[in-house]
VEXBA-567009 format. One record per residue (C-alpha): chain; x, y, z. Coordinates in nm, 3 decimals, always signed. Example, Ala and Ser with C-alpha at 12.3 -4.5 7.8 and 13.67 -1.06 7.14 Angstrom:
2
@cadena = A east = +1.230 north = -0.450 up = +0.780
@cadena = A east = +1.367 north = -0.106 up = +0.714
END
This chain:
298
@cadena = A east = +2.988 north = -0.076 up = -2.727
@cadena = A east = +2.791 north = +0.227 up = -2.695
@cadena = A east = +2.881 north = +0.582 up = -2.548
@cadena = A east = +2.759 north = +0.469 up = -2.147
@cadena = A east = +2.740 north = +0.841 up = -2.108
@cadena = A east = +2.450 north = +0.884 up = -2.335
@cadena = A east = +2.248 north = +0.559 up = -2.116
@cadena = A east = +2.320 north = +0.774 up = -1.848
@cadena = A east = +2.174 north = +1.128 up = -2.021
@cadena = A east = +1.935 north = +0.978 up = -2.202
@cadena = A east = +1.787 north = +0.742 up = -1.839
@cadena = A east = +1.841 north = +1.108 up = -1.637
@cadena = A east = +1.643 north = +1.304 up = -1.939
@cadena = A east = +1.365 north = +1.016 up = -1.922
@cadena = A east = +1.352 north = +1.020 up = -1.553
@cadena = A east = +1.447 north = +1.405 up = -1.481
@cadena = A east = +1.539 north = +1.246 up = -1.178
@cadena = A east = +1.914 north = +1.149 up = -1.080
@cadena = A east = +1.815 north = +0.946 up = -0.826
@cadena = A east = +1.570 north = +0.756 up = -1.058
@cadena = A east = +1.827 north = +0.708 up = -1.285
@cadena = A east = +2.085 north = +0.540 up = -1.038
@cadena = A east = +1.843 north = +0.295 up = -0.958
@cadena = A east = +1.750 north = +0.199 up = -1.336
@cadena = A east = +2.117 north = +0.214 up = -1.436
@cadena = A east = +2.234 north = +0.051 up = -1.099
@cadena = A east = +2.535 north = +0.287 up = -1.072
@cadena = A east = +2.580 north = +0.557 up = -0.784
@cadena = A east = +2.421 north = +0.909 up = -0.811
@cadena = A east = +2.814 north = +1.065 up = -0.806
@cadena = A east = +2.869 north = +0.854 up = -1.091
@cadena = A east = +2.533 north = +0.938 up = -1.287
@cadena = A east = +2.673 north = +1.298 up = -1.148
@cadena = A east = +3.014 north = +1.264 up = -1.313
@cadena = A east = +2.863 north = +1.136 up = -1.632
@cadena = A east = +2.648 north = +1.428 up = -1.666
@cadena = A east = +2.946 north = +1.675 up = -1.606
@cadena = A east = +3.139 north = +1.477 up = -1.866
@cadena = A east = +2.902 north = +1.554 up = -2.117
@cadena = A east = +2.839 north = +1.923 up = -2.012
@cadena = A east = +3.212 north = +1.970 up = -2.058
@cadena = A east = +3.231 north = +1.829 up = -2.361
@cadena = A east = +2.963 north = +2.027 up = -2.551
@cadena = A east = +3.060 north = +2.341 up = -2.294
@cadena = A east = +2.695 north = +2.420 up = -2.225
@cadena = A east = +2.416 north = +2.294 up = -1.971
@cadena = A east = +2.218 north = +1.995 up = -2.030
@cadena = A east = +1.966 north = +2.068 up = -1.709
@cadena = A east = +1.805 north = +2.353 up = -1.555
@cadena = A east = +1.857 north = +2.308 up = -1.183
@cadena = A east = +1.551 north = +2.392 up = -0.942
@cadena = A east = +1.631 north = +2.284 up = -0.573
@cadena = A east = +1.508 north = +1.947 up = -0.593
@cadena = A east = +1.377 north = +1.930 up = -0.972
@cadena = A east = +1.520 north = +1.953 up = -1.285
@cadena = A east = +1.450 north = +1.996 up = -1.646
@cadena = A east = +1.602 north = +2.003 up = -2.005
@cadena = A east = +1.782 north = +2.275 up = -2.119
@cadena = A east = +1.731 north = +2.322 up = -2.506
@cadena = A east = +2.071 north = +2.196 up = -2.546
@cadena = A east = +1.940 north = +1.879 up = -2.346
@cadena = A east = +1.646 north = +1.874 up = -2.567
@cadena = A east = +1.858 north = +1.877 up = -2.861
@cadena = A east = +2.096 north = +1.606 up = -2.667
@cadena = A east = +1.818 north = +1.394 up = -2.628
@cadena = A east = +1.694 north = +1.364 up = -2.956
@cadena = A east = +2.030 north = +1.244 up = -3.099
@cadena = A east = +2.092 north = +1.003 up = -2.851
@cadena = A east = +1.795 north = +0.819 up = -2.882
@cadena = A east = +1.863 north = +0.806 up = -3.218
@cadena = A east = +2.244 north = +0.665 up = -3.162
@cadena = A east = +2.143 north = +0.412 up = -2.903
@cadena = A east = +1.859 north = +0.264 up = -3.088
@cadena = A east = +2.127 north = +0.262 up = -3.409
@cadena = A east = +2.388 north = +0.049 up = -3.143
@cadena = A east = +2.146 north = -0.182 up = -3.002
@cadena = A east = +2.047 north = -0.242 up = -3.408
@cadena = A east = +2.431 north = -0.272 up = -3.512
@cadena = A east = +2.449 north = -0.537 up = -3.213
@cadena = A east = +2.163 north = -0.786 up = -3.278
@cadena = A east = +2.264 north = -0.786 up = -3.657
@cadena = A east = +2.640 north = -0.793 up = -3.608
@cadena = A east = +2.563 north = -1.105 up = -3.369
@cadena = A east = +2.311 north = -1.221 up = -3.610
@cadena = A east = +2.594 north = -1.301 up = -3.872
@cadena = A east = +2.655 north = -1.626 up = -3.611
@cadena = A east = +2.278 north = -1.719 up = -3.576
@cadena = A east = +2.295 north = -1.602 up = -3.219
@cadena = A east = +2.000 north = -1.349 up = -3.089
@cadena = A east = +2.123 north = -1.119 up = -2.882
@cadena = A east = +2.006 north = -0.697 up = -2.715
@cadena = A east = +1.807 north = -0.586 up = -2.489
@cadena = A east = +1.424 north = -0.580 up = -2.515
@cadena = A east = +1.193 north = -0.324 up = -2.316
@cadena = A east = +0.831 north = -0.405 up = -2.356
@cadena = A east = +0.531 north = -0.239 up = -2.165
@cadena = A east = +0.207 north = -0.462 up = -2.128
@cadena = A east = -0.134 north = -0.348 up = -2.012
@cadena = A east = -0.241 north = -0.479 up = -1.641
@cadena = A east = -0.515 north = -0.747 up = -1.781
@cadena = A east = -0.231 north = -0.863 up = -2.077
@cadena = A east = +0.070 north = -0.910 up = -1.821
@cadena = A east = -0.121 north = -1.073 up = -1.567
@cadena = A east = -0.341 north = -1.325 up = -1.791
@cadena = A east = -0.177 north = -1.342 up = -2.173
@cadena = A east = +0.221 north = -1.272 up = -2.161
@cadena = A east = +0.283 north = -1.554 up = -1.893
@cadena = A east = +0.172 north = -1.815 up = -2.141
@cadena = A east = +0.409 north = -1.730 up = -2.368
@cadena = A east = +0.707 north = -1.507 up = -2.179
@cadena = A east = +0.877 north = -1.851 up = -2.064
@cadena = A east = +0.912 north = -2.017 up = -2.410
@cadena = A east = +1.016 north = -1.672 up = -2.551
@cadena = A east = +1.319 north = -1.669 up = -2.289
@cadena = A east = +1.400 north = -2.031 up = -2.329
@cadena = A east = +1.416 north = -2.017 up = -2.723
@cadena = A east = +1.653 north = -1.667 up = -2.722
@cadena = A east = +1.858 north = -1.666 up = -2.365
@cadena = A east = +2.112 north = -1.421 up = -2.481
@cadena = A east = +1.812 north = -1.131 up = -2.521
@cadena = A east = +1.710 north = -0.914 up = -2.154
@cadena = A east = +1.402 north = -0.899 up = -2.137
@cadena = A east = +1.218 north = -0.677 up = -1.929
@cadena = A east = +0.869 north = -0.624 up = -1.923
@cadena = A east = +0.674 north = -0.251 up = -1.754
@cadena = A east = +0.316 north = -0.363 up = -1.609
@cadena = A east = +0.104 north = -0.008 up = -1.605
@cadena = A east = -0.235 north = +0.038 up = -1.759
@cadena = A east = -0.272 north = +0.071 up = -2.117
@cadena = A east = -0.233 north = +0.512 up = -2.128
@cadena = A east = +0.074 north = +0.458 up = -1.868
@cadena = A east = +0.196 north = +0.190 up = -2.166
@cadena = A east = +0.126 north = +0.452 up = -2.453
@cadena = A east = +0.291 north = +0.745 up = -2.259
@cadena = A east = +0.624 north = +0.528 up = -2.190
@cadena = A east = +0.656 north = +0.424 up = -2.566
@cadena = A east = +0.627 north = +0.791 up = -2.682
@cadena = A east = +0.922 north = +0.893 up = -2.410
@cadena = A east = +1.102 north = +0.582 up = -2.540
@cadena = A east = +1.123 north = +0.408 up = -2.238
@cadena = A east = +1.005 north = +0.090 up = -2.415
@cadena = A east = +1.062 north = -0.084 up = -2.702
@cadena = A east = +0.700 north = -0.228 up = -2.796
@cadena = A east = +0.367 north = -0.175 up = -2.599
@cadena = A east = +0.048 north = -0.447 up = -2.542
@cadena = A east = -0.238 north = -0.277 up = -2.452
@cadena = A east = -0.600 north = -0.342 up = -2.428
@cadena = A east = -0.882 north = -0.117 up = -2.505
@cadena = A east = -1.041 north = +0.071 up = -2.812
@cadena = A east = -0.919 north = +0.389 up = -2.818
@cadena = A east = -0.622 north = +0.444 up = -3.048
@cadena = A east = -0.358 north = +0.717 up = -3.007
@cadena = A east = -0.304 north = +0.862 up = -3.442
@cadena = A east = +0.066 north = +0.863 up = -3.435
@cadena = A east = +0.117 north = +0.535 up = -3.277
@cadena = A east = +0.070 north = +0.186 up = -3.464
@cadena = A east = -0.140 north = -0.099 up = -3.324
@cadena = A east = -0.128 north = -0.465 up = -3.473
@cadena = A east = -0.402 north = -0.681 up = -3.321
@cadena = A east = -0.257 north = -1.020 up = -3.189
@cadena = A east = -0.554 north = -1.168 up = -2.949
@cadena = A east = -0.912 north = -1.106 up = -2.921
@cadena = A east = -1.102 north = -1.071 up = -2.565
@cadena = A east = -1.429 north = -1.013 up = -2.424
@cadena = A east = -1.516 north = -0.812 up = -2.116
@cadena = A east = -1.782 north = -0.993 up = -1.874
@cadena = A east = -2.016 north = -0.898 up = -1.555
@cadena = A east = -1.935 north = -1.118 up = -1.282
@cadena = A east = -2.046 north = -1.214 up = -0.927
@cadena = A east = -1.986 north = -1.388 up = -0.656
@cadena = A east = -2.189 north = -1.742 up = -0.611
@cadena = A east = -2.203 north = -1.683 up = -0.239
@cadena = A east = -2.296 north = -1.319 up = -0.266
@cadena = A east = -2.611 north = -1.198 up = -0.085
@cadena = A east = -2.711 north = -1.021 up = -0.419
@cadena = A east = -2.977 north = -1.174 up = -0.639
@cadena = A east = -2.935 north = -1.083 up = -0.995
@cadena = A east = -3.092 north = -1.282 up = -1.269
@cadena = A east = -2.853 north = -1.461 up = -1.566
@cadena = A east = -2.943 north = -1.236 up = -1.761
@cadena = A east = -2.995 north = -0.825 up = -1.706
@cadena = A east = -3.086 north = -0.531 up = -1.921
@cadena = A east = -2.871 north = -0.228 up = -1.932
@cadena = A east = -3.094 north = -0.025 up = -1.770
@cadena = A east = -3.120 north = -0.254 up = -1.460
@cadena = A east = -2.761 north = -0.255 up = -1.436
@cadena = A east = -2.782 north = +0.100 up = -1.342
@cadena = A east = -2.910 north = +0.061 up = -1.005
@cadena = A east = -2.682 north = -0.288 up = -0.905
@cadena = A east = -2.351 north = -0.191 up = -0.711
@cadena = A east = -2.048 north = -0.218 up = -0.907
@cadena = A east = -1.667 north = -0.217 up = -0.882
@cadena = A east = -1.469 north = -0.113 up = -1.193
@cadena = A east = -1.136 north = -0.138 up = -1.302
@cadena = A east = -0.953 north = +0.286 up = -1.269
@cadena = A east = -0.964 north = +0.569 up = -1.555
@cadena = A east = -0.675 north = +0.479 up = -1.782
@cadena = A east = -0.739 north = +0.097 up = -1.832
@cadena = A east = -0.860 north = -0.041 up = -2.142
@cadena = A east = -1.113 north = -0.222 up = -1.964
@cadena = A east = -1.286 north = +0.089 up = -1.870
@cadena = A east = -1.292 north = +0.237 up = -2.207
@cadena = A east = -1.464 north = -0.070 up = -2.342
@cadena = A east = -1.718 north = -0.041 up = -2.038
@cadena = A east = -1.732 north = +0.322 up = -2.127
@cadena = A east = -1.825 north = +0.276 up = -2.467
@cadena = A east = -2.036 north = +0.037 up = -2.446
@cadena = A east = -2.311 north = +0.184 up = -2.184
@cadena = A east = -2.294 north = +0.512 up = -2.437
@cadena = A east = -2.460 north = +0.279 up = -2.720
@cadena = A east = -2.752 north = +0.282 up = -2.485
@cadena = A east = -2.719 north = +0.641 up = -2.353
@cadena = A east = -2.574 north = +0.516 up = -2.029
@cadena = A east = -2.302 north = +0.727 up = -1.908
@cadena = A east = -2.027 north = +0.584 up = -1.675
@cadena = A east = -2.135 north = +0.891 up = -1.372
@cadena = A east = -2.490 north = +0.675 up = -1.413
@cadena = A east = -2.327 north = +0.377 up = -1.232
@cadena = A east = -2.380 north = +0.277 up = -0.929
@cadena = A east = -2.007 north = +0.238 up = -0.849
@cadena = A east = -1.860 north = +0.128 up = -0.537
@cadena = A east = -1.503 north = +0.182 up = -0.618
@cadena = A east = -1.213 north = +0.163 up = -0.874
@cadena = A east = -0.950 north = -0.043 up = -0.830
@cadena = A east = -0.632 north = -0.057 up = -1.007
@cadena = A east = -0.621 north = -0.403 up = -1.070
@cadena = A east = -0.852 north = -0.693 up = -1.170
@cadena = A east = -0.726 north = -0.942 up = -0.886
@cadena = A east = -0.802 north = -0.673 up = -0.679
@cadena = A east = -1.108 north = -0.653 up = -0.847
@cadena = A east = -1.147 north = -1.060 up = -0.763
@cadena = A east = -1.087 north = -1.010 up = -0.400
@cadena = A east = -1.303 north = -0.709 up = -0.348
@cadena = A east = -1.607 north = -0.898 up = -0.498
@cadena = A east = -1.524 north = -1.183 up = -0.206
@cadena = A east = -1.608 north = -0.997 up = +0.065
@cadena = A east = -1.836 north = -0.709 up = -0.090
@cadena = A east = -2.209 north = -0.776 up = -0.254
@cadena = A east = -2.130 north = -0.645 up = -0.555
@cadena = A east = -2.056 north = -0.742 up = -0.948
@cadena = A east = -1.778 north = -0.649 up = -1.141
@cadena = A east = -1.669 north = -0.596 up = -1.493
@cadena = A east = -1.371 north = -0.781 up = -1.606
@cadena = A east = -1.205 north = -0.983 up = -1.918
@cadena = A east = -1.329 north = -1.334 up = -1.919
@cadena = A east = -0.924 north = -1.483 up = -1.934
@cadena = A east = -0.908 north = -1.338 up = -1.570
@cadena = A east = -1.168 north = -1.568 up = -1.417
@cadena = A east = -1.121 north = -1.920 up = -1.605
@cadena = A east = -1.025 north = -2.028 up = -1.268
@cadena = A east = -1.284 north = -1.893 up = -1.119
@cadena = A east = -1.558 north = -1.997 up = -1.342
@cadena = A east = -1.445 north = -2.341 up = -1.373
@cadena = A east = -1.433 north = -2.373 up = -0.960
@cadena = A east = -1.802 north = -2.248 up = -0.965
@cadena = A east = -1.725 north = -1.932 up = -0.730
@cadena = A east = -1.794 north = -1.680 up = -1.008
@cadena = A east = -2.035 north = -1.662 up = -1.246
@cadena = A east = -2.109 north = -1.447 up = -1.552
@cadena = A east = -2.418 north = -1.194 up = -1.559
@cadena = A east = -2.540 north = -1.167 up = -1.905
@cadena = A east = -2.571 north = -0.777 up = -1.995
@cadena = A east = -2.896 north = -0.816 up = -2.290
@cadena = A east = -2.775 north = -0.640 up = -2.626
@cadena = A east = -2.482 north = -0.499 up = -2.455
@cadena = A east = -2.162 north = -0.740 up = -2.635
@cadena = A east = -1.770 north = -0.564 up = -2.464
@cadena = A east = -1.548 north = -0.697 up = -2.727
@cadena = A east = -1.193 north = -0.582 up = -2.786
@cadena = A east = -0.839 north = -0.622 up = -2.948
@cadena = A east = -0.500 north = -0.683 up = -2.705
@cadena = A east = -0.312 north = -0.530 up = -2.932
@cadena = A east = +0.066 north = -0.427 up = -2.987
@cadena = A east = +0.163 north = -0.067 up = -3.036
@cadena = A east = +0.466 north = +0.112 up = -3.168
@cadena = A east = +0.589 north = +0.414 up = -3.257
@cadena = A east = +0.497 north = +0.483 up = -3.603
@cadena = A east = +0.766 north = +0.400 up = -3.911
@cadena = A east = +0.983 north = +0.212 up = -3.594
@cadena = A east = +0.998 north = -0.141 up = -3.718
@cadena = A east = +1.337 north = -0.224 up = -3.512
@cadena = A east = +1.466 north = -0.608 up = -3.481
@cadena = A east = +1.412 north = -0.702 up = -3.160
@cadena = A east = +0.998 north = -0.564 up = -3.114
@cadena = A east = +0.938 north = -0.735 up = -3.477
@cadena = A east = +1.129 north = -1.061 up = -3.374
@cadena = A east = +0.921 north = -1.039 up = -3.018
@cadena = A east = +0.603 north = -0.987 up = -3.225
@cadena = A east = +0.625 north = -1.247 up = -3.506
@cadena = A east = +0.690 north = -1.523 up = -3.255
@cadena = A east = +0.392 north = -1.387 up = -3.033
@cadena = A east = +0.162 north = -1.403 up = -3.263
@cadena = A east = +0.225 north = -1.740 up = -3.382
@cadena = A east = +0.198 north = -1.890 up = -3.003
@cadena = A east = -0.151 north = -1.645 up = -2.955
@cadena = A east = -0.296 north = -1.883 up = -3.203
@cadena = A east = -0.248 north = -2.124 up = -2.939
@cadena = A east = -0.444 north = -1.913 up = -2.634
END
């Protein structure tokens, strides 16, 4: 029902790419072209700034922008509650979830989601948790889960699962590390971390700074922008690694991890959901409430 003409601005603005925007909207870049021209024509003033191959907002487009993320969060509202008058749940759902939480939390609960509300699209942006954080504050999501401790002041995060970050090691590595290590001999043992930007990190991070240990201490081998990648690397490297515990169930249970005990050293955290503050639309509240009441199940 809504203006397609502002999807298009609005996906162009996001993107300040046309091409980017062709492939999200799946339309051709003459029509994302002839959309933008529409609009241009309409308000008689330039939306973009045109570099050779770059673009960027005009302060009409600035203005634009504002107002139509406004209007097309106002449709997709008027649409779930219009079709909400029949008990059907309908719209179109964004969400952005932390590597750790869309690899090893939203699978368990993603499939009975879909099954009990077909009508809604679903989509789900896997980044780590800062990529997450930007993309809700440029509206290109609808609801964040991220991981972590740090907390952004003018977004809102609602705990929904605990976790626990844990050394591990390969059982066949050449290594030989007790069960249990201090902080200090951790130090010298070679490492491979999860990259700058995950929440992972930040709870590593904060945690060796309660013992004056900074992170440029480490004897790190290399970060890696993903905790299966993480897994792999420590099969055919001596080394440990520093992940959450719901990424190596398997792993533990087979017997070809195990978990290094760090003494006095506990890397606790909150998955959390995040939103943009005073934003309590249907859809991210209706994806939240039933979340939460299956994570009592994980």
């Amino acid at each position: 029902m809504s203006d397609f003409r502002l999807r298009v601005f609005q996906s162009v603005a996001q993107n300040l790419s046309f091409t980017k925007a062709s492939q999200e909207l799946y339309i051709s870049q003459p029509a994302i072209s002839k959309h933008i021209q529409e609009l241009e024509a309409c308000y008689q003033t330039r939306l973009f700034d045109r570099q050779g191959n770059k673009i960027s907002l005009t302060e009409a487009g600035k203005l634009l922008l504002e107002h139509s993320e406004r209007i097309l969060d106002a449709y997709k509202q008027l649409e779930y509650e219009m079709h909400l008058l029949n008990d059907e749940y309908t719209g179109e759902l964004k969400l952005g979830a932390s590597t750790t939480i869309s690899q090893y939390v939203l699978p368990h609960f993603l499939g009975n989601f879909i099954r009990k509300f077909p009508q809604i699209n679903l989509s789900v942006l896997n980044a780590n948790s800062r990529f997450v954080e930007n993309a809700l504050q440029e509206n290109r999501i609808d609801l964040g889960l991220v991981e972590g401790i740090l907390r952004l002041p003018h977004l809102k995060y609602t705990t929904f699962l605990k976790d626990e970050i844990v050394v591990v090691m390969n059982t066949k590595s050449k290594l030989v590390v007790s069960d249990e290590i201090t902080p200090q001999e951790l130090i010298n043992l070679p490492l491979v971390l999860r990259e700058r930007g995950s929440g992972t990190l930040d709870v590593i991070e904060r945690a060796l700074l309660k013992h004056q240990i900074k992170l440029t201490s480490l004897n790190v081998l290399m970060y890696l922008g993903s905790t299966e990648s993480i897994k792999l690397f420590l099969e055919n490297t001596d080394c440990l690694g520093i992940v959450s515990v719901r990424s190596v169930t398997k792993e533990l249970a087979d017997g070809s991890l195990r978990i290094i005990e760090v003494k006095d050293m506990p890397m606790n955290r909150e998955f959390c959901f995040v939103q943009q503050q005073g934003q309590e639309s249907a859809l991210p509240h209706l994806f939240t409430q039933f979340a939460m009441s299956y994570s009592k199940k994980l």
